[in-house]
C-alpha positions in Angstrom: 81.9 -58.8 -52.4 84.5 -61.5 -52.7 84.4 -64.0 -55.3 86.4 -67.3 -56.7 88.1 -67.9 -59.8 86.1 -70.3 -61.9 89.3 -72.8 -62.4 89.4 -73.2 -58.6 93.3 -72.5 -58.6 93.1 -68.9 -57.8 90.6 -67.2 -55.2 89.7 -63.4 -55.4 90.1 -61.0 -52.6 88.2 -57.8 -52.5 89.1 -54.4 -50.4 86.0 -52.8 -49.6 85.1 -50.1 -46.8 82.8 -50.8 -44.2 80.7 -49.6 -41.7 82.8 -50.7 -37.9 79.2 -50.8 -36.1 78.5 -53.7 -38.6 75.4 -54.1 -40.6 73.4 -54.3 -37.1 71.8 -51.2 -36.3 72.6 -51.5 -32.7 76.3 -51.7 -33.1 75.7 -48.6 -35.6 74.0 -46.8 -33.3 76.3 -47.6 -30.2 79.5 -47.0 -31.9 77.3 -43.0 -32.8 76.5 -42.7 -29.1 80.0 -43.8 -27.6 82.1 -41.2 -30.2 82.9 -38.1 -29.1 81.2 -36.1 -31.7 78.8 -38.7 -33.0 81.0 -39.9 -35.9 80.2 -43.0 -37.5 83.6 -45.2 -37.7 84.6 -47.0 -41.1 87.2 -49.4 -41.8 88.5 -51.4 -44.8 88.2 -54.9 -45.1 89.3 -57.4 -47.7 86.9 -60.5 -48.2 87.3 -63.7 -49.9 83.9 -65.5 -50.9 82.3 -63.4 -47.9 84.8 -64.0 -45.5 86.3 -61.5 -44.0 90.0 -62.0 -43.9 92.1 -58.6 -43.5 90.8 -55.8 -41.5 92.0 -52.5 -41.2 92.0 -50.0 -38.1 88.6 -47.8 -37.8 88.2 -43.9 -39.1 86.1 -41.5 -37.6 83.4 -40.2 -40.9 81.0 -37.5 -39.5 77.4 -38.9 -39.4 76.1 -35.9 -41.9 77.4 -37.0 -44.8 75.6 -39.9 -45.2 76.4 -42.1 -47.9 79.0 -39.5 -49.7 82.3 -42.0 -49.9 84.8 -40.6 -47.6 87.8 -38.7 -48.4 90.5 -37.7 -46.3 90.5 -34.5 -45.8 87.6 -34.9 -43.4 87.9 -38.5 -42.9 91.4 -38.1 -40.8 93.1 -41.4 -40.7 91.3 -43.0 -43.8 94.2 -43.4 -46.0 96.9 -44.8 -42.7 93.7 -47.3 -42.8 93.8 -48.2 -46.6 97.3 -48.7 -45.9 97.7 -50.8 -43.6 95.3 -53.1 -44.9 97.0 -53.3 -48.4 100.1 -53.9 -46.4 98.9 -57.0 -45.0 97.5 -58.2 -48.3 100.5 -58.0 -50.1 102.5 -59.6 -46.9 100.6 -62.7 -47.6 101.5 -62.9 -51.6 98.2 -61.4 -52.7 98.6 -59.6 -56.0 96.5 -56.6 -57.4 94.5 -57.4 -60.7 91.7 -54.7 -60.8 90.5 -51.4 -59.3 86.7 -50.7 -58.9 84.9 -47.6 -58.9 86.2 -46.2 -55.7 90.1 -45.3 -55.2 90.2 -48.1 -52.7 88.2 -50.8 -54.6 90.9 -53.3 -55.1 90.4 -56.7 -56.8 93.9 -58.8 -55.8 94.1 -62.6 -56.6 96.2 -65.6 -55.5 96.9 -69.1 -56.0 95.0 -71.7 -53.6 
């Protein structure tokens, strides 16, 4: 999740997909039952200390895979997301310091 820089002249924004039904299980479950197929939707998000501040547009991800990470060729519209959502990061100064595990685990910092 997002952090802050120990100085408190900088803060720390992370990208990090999430689930668009939310971490409640009835939004999870709603968002199933309304899509056509019963996809789950993603989106990326980039958080500062928790907050979410940048939000990309949702993805469908078919329900069977689980917790494989998504990839494009079966998660259409994933990487149009991942764009988008960089775009608006860098529109507002941010710059990229670190990559996590994932291809779209950015770490991008800033000055307060």
């Amino acid at each position: 999740m997002g952090e802050s820089s120990g100085t408190g002249d900088a803060e720390t924004l992370t990208v990090e997909l999430e689930d668009a039904g939310g971490t409640s299980w009835w939004a999870s479950l709603l968002a199933t039952l309304s899509s056509q197929y019963g996809n789950a939707y993603k989106r990326f998000v980039g958080r500062v200390d928790e907050e979410r501040r940048y939000v990309g547009p949702t993805f469908p991800v078919p329900r069977t895979w689980g917790d494989i990470p998504p990839q494009e060729a079966w998660a259409p519209e994933m990487n149009r997301s991942l764009a988008e959502v960089l775009r608006h990061i860098e529109d507002d100064h941010w710059v990229q310091t670190g990559n996590g595990q994932q291809p779209w685990e950015f770490r991008f910092t800033r000055p307060r």
